[in-house]
Backbone as ProteinMPNN parsed JSONL, in Angstrom:
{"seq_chain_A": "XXXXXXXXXXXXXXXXXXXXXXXXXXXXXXXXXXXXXXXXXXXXXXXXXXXXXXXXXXXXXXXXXXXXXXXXXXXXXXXXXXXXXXXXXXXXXXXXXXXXXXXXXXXXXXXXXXXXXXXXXXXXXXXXXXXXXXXXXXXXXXXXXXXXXXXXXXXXXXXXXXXXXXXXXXXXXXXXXXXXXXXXXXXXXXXXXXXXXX", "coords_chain_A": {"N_chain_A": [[-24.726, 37.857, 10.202], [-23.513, 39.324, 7.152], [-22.102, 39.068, 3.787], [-20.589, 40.313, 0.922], [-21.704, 39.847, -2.331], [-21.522, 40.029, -5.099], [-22.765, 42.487, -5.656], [-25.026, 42.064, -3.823], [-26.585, 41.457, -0.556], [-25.545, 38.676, 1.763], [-26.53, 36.431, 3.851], [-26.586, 33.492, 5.864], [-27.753, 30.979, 4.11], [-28.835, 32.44, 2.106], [-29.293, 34.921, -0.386], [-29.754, 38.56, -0.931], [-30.639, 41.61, -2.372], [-29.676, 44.736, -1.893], [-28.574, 47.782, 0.004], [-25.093, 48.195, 0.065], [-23.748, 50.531, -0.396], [-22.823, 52.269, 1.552], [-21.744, 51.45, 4.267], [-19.51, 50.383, 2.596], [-18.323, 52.279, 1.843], [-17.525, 53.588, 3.673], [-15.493, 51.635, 4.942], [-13.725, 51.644, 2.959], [-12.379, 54.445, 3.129], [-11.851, 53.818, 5.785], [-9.647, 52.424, 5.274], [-7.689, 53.931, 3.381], [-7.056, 56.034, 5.221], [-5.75, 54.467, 7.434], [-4.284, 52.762, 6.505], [-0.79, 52.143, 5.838], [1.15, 53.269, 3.583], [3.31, 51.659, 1.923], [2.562, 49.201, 3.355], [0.33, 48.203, 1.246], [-0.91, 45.24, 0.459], [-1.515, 41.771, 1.849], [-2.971, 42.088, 3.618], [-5.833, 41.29, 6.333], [-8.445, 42.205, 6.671], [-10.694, 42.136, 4.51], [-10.914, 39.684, 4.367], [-11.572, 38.825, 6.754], [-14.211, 40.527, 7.258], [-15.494, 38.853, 5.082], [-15.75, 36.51, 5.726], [-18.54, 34.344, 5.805], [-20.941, 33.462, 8.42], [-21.62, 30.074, 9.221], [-19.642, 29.126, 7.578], [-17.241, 26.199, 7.048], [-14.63, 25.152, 9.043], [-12.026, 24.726, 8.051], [-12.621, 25.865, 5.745], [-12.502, 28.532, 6.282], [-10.362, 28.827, 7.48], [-8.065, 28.896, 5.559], [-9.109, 30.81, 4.545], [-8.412, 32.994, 5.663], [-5.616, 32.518, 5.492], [-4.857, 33.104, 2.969], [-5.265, 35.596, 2.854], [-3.307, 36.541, 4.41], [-2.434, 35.903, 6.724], [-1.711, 33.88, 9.914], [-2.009, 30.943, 11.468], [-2.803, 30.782, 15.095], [-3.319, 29.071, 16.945], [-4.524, 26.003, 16.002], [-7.825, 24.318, 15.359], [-9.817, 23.274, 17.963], [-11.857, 22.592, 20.331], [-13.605, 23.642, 18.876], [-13.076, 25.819, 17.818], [-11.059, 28.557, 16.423], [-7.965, 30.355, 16.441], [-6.341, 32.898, 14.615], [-3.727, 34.932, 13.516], [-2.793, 38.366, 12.159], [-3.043, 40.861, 9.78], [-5.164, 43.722, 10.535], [-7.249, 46.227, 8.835], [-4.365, 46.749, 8.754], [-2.726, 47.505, 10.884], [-1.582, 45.084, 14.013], [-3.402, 42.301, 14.679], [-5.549, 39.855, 16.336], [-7.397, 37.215, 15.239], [-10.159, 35.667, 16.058], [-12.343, 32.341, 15.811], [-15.122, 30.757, 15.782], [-16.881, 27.607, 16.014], [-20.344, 25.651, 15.124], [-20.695, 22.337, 16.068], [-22.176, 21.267, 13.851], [-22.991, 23.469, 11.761], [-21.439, 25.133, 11.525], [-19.448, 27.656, 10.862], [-20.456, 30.33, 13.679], [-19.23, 32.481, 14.955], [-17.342, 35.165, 14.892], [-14.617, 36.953, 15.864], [-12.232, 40.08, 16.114], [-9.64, 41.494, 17.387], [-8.058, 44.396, 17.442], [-4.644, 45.898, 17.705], [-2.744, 48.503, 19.347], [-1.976, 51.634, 17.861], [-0.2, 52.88, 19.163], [-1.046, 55.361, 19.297], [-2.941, 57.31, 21.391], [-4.847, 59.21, 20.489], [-4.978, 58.319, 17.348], [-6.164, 55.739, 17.828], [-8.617, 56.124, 18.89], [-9.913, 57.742, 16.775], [-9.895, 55.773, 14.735], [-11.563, 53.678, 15.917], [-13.842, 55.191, 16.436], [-14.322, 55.861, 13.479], [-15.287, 53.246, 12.72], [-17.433, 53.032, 14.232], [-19.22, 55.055, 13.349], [-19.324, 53.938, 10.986], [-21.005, 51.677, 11.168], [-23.145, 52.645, 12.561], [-24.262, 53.584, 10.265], [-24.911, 51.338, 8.29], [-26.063, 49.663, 9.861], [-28.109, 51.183, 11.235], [-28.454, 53.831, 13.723], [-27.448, 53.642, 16.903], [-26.252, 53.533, 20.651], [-24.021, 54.104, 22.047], [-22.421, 52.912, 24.95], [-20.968, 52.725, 28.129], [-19.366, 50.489, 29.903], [-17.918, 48.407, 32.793], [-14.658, 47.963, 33.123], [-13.389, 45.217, 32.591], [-10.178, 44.344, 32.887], [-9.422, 46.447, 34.572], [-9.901, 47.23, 37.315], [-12.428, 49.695, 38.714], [-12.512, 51.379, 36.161], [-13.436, 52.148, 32.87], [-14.876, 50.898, 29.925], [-15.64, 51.137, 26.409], [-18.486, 50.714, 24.751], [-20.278, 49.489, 21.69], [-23.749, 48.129, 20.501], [-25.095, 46.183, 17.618], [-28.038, 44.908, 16.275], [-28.203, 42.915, 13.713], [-30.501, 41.362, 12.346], [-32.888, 39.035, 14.044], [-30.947, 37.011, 15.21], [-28.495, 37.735, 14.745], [-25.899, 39.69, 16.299], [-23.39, 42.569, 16.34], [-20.685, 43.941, 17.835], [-19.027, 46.512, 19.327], [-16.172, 47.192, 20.799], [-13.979, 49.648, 22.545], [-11.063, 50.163, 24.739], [-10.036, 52.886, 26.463], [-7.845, 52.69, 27.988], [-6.048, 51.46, 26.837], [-2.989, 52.228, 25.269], [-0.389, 51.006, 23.502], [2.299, 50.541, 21.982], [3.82, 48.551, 21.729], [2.337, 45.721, 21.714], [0.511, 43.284, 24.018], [0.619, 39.304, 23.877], [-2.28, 38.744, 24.362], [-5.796, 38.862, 23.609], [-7.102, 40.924, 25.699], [-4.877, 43.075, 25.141], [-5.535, 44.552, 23.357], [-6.652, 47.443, 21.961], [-9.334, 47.784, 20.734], [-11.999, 45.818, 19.853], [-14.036, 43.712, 18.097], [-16.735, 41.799, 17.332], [-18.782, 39.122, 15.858], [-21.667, 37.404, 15.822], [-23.159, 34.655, 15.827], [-26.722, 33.903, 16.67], [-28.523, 31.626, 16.894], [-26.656, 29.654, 16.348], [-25.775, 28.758, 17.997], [-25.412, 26.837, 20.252]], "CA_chain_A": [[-23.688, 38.542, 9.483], [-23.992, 39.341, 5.62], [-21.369, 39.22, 3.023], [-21.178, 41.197, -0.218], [-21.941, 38.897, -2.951], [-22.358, 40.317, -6.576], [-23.886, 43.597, -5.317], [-26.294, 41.605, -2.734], [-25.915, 41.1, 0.961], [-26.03, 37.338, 1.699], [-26.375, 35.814, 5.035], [-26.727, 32.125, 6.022], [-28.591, 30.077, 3.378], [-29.569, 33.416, 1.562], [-28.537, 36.39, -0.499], [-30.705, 39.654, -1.774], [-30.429, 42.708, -2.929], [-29.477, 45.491, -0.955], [-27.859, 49.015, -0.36], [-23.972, 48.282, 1.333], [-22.542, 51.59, -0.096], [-22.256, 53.456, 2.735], [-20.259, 50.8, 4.707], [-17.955, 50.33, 1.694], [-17.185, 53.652, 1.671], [-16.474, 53.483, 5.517], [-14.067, 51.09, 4.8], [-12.511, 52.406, 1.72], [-12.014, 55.598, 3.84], [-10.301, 53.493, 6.492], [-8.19, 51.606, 3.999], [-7.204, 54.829, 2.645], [-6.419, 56.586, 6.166], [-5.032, 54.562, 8.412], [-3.289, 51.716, 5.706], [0.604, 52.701, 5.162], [1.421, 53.079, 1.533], [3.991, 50.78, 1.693], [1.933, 47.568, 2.879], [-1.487, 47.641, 0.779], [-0.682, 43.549, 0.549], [-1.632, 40.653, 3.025], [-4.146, 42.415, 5.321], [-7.03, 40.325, 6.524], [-9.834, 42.728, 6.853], [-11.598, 41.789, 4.065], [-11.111, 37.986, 4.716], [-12.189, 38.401, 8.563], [-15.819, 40.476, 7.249], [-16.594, 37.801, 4.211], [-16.462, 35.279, 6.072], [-20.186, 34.101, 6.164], [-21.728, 32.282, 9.434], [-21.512, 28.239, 8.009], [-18.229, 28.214, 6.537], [-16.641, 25.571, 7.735], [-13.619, 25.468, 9.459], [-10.765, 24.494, 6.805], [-12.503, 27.363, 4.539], [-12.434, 29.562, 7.294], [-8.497, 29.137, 7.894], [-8.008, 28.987, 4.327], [-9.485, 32.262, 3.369], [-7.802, 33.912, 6.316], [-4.402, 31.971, 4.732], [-4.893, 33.756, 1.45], [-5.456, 37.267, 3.416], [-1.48, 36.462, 5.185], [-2.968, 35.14, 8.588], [-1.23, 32.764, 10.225], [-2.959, 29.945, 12.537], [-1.512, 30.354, 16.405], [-3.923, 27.787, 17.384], [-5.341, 25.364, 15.044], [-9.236, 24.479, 15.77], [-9.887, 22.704, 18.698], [-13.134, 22.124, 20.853], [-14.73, 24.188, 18.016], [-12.15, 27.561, 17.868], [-9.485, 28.613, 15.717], [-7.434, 31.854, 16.62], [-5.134, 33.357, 13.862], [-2.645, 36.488, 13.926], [-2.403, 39.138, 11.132], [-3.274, 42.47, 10.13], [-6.743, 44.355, 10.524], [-6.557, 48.086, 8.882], [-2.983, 47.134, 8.58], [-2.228, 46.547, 12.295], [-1.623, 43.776, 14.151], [-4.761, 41.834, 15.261], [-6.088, 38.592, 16.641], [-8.61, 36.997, 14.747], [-10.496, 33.889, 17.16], [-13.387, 32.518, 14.906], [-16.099, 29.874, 16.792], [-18.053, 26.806, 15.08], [-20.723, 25.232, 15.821], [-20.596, 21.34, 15.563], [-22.719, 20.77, 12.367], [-23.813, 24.171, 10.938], [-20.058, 25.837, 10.957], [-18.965, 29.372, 11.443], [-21.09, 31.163, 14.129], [-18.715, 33.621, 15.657], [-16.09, 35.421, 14.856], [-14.102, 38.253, 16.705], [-10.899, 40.696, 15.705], [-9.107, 42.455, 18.317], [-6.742, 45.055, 17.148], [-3.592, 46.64, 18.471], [-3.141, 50.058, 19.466], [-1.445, 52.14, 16.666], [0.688, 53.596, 19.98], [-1.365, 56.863, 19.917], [-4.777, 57.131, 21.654], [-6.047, 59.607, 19.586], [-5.438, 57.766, 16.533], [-6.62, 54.481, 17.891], [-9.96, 56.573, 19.342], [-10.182, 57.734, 15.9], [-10.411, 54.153, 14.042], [-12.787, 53.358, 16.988], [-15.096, 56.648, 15.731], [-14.81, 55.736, 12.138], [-16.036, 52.218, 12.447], [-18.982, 53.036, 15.222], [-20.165, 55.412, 12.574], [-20.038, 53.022, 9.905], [-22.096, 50.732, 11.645], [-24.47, 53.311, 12.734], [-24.891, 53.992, 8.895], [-24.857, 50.099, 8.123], [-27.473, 48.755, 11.105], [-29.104, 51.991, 12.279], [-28.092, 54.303, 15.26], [-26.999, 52.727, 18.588], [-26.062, 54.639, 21.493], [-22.666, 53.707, 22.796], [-22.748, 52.793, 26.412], [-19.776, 52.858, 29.178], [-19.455, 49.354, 30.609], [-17.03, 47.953, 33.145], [-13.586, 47.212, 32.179], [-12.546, 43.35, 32.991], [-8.586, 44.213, 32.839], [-8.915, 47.535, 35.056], [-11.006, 47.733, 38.256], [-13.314, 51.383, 38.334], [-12.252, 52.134, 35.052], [-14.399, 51.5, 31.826], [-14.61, 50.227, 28.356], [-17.26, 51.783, 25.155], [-19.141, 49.793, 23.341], [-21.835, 49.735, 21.082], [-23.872, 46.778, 19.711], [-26.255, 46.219, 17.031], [-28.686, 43.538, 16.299], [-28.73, 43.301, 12.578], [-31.605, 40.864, 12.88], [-32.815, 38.668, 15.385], [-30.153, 36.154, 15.112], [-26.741, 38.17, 14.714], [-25.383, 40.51, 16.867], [-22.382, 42.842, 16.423], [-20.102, 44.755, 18.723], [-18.013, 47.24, 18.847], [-15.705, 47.909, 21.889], [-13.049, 50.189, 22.968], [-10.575, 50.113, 25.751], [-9.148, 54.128, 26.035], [-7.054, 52.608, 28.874], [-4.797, 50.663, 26.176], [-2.532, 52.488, 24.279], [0.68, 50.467, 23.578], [3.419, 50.315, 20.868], [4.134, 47.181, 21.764], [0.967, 45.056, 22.601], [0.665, 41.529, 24.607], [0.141, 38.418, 23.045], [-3.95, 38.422, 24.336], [-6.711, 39.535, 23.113], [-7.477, 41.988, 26.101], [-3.86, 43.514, 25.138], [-5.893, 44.898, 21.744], [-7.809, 48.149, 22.591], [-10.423, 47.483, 19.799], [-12.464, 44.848, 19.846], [-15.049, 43.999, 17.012], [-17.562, 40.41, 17.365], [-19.724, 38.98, 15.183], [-21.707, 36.868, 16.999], [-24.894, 34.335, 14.983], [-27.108, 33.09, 18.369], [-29.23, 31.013, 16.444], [-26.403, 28.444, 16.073], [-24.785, 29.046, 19.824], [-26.076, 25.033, 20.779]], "C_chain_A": [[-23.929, 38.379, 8.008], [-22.559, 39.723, 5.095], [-21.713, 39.96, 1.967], [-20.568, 40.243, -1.3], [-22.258, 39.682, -4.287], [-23.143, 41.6, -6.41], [-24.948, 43.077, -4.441], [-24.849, 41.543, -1.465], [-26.109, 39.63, 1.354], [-25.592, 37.047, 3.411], [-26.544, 34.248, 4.809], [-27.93, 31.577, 4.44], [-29.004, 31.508, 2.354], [-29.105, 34.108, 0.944], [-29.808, 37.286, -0.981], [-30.454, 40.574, -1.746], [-30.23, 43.757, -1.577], [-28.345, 46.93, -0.53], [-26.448, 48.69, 0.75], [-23.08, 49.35, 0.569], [-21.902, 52.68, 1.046], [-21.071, 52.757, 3.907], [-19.209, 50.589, 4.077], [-17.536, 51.566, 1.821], [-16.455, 54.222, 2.694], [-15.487, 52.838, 5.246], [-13.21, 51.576, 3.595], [-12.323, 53.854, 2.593], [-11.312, 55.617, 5.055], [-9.423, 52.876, 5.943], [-7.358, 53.206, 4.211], [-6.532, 55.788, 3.425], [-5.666, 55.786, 7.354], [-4.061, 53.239, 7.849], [-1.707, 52.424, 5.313], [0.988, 52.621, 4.117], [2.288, 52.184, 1.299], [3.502, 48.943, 2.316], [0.424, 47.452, 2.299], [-1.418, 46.469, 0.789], [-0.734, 42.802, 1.857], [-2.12, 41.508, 4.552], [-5.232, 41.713, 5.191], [-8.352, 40.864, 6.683], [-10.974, 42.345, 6.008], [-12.376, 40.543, 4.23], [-12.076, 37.638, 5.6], [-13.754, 38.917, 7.776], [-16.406, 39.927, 6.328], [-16.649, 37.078, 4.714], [-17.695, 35.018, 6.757], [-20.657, 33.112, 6.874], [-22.038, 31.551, 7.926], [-20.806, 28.151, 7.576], [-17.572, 27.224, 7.409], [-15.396, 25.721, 7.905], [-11.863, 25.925, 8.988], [-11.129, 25.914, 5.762], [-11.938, 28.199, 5.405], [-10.721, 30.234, 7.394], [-7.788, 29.306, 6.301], [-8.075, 30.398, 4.027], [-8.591, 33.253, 4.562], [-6.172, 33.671, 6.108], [-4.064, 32.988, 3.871], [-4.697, 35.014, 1.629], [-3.561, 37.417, 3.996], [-2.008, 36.499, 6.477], [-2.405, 34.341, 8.912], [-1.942, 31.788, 11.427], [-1.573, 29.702, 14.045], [-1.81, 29.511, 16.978], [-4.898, 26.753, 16.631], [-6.983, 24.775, 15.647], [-9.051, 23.247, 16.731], [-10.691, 23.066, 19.669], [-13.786, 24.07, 20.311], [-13.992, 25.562, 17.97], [-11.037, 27.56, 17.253], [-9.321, 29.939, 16.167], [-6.217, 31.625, 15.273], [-4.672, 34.813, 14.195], [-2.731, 36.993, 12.408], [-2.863, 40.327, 10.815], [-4.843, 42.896, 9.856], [-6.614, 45.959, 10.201], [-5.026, 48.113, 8.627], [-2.115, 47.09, 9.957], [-2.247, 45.28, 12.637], [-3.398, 43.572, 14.699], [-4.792, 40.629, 15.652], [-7.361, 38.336, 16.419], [-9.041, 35.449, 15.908], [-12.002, 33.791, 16.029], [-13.817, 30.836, 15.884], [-17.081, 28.847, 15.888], [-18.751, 25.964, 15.753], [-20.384, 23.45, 15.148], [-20.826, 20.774, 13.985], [-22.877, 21.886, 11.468], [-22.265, 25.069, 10.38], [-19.745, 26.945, 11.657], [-20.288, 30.114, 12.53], [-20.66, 32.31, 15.315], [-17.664, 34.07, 15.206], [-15.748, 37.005, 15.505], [-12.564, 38.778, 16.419], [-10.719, 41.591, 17.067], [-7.987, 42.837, 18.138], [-6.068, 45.946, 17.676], [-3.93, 48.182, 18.501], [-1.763, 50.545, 18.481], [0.302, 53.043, 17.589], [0.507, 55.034, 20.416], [-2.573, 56.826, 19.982], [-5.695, 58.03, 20.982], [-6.144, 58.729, 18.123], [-5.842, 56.452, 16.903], [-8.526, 54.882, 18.064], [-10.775, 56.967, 17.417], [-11.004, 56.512, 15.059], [-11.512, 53.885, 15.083], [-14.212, 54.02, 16.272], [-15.538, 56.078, 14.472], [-15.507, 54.042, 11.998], [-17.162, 52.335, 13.408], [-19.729, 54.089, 14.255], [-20.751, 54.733, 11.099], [-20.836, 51.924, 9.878], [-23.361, 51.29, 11.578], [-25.193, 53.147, 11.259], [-25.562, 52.71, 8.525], [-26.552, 49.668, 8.771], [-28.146, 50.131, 11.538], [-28.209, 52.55, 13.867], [-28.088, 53.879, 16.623], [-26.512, 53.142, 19.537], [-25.401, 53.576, 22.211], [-22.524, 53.858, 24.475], [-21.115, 52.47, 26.885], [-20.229, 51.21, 30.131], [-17.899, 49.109, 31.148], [-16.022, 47.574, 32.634], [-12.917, 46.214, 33.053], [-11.109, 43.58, 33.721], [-8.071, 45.134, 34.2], [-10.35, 48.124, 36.054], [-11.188, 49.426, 38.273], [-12.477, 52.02, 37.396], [-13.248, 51.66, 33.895], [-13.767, 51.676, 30.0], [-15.965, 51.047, 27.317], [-17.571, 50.464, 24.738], [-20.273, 49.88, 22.467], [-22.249, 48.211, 20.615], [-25.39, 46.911, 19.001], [-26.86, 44.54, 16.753], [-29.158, 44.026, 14.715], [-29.677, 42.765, 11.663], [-31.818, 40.102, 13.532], [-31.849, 37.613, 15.415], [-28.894, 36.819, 15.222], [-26.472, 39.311, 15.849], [-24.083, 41.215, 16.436], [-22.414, 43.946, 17.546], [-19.332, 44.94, 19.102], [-17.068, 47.812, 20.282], [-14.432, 48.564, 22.134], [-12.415, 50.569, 24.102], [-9.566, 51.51, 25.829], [-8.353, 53.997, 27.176], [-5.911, 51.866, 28.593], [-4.471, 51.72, 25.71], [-0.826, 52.124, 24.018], [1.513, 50.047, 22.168], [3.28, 48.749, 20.588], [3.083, 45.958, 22.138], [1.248, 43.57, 23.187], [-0.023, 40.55, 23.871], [-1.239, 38.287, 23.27], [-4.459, 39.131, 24.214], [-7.012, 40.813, 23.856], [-5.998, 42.979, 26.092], [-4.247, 44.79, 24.157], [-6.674, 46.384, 22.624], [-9.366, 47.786, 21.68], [-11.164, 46.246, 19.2], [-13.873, 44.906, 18.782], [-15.671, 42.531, 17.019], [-18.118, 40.854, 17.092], [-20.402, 37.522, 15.848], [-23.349, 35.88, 15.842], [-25.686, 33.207, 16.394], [-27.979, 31.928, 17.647], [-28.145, 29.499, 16.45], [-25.517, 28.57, 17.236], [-24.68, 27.735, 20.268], [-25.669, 23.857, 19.667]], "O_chain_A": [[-24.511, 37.37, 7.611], [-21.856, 40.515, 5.724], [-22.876, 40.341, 1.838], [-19.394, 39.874, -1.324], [-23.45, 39.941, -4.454], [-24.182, 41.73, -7.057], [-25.909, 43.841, -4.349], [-23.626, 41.553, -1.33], [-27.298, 39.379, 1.162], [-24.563, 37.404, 3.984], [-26.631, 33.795, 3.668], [-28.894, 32.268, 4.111], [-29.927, 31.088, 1.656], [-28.02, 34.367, 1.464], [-30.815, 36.708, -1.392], [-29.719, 40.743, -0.773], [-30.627, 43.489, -0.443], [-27.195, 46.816, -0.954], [-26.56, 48.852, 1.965], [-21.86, 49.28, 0.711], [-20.966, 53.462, 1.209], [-20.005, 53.236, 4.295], [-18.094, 50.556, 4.598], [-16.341, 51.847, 1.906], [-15.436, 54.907, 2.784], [-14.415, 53.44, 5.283], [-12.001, 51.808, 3.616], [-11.489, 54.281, 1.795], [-10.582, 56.492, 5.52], [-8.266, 52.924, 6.361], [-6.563, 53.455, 5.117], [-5.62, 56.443, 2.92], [-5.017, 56.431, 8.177], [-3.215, 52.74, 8.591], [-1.668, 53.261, 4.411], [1.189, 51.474, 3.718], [2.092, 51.697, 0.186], [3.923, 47.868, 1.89], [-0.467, 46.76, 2.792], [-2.363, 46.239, 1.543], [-0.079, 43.161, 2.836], [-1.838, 41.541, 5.75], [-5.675, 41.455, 4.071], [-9.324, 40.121, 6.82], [-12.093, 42.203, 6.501], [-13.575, 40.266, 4.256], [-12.969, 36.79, 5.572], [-14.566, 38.008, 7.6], [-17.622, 40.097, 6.237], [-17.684, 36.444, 4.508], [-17.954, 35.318, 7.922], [-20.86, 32.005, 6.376], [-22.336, 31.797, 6.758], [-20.725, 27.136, 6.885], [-17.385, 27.548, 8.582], [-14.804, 26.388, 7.056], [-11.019, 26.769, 9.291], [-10.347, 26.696, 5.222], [-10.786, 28.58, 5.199], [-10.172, 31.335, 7.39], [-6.821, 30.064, 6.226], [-7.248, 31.039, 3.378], [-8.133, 34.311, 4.131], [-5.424, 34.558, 6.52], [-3.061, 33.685, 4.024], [-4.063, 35.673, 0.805], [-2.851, 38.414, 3.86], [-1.784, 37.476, 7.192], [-2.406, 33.532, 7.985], [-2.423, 32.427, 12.363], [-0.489, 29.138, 14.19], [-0.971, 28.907, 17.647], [-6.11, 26.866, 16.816], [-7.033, 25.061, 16.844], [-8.294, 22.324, 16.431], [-10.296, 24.139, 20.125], [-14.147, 25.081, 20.914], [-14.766, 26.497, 18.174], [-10.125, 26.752, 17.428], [-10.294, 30.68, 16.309], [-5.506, 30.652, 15.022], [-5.188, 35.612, 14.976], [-2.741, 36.166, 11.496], [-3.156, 40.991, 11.809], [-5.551, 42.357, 9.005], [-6.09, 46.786, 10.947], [-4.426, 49.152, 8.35], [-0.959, 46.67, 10.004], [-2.735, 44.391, 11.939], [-4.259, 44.406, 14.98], [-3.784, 40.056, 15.238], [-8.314, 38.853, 17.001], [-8.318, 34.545, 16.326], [-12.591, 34.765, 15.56], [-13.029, 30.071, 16.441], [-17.947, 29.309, 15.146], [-18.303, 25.429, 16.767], [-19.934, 23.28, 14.015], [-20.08, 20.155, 13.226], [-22.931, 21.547, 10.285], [-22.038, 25.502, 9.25], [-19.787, 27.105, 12.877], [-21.236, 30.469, 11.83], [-21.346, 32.828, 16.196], [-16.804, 33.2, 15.063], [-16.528, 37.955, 15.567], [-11.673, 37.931, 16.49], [-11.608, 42.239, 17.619], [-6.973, 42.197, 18.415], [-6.669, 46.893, 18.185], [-4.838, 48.849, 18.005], [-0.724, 49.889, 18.418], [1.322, 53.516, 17.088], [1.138, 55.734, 21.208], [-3.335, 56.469, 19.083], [-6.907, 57.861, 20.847], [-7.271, 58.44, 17.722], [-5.864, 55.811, 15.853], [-9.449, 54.228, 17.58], [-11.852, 56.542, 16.999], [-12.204, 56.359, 14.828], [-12.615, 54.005, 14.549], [-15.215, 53.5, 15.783], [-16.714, 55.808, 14.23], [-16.251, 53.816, 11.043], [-17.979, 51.431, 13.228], [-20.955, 54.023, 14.337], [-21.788, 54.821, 10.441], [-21.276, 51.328, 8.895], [-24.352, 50.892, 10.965], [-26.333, 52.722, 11.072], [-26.784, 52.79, 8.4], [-27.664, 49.479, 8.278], [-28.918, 49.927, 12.476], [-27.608, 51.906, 14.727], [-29.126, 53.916, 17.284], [-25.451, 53.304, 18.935], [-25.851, 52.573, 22.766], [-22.541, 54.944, 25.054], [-20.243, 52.057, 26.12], [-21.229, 51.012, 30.82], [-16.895, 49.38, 30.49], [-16.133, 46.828, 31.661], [-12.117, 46.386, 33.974], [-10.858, 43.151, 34.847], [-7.016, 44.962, 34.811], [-11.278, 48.899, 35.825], [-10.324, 50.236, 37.936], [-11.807, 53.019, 37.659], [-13.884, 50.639, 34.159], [-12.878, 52.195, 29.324], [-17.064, 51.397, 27.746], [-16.922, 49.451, 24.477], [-21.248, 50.528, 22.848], [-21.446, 47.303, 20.4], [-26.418, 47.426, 19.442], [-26.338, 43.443, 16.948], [-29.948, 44.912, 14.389], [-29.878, 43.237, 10.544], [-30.786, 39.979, 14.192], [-32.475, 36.929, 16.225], [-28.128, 36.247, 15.997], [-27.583, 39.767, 16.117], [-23.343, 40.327, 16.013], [-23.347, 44.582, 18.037], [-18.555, 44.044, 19.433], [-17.382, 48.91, 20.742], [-13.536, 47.775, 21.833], [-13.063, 51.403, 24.733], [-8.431, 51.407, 25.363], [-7.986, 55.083, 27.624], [-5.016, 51.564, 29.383], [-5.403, 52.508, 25.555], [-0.018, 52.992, 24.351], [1.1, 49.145, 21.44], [2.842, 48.058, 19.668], [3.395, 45.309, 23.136], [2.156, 42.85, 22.771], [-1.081, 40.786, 23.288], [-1.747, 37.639, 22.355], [-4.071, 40.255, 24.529], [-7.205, 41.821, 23.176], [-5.923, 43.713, 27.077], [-3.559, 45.808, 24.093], [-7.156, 46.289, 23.753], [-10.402, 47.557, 22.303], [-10.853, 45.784, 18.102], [-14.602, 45.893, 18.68], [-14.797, 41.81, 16.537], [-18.476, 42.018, 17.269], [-19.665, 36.655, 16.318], [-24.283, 36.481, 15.312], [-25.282, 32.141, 16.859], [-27.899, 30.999, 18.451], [-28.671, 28.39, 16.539], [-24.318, 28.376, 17.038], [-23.581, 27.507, 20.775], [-26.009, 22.689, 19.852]]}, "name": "protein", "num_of_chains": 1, "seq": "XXXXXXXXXXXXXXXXXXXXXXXXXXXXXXXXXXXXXXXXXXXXXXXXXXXXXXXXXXXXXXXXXXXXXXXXXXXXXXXXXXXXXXXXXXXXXXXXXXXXXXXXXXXXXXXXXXXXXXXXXXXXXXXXXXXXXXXXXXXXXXXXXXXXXXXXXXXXXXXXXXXXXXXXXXXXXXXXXXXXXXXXXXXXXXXXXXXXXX"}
């Protein structure tokens, strides 16, 4: 996973130069469509994609503090989950460390807006801003966990050999009201660093 640092992209131990306008402008184009004019304040999106595999844990909850996150489970055998908004919905952030090196997972799963086209939408606009981001990936139909012979999207990129992301959508959620767990969310988004999995 890479942060945006000064105009560079920085991963673990590293930063360098590098072109991330086309994902900013994905996200400034979902800011801008699916954020309600009346809360631009205390959303966590930015929080959840700086945080850079190796932060340790206290930053981690910290910077998702600062975003208006709240901690529903404080870290324990290496996992923190917090609650707060992604895009401006609700979400559940769960973030994963490894013993010594720190941050090497983190995952958002956000609510459904209550209408499946606009949730399919947000789905669309972040699988193309990936594409742009990591390169074209061809979205595959996989089993859905929650809902025997029914299925889930996903896409996933490998944005080099160590990270993974991926992008999934459940068009069998669409709920006003969502359940307190993660598979309650239709939109699921992990960041995943395998190198520090052990």
């Amino acid at each position: 996973m890479e942060s945006l640092k000064n105009g560079k992209r920085c991963g673990p131990g590293r930063c360098r130069s590098g072109k991330w306008a086309p994902l900013g402008a994905a996200f400034v184009f979902l800011w801008c469509v699916f954020s309600p004019l009346a809360a631009r304040a205390g959303d966590s999106a930015e929080a959840f994609m700086s945080a850079t595999f190796g932060l340790s844990a206290a930053r981690t909850q910290k910077r998702m503090e600062n975003s208006g996150a709240t901690a529903a489970d404080f870290v324990r055998e290496g996992r923190l989950t917090m609650k707060g908004t992604f895009e401006y919905r609700p979400a559940i952030f769960i973030f994963g460390f490894h013993a010594k090196k720190g941050l090497n997972h983190k995952s958002v799963y956000v609510a459904s807006s209550g209408d499946a086209n606009s949730d399919r939408t947000l789905y669309e606009a972040f699988r193309e801003a990936y594409n742009i981001r990591f390169g074209e990936t061809k979205e595959r139909a996989t089993p859905n966990a929650r809902a025997a012979g029914r299925i889930m999207l996903r896409t996933t990129w490998r944005p080099d050999k160590n990270t993974i992301v991926s992008l999934s959508y459940n068009p069998e959620i669409t709920a006003r009201f969502p359940g307190e767990s993660p598979g309650d969310y239709p939109l699921h988004l992990i960041y995943t660093y395998t190198k520090w999995t052990k």
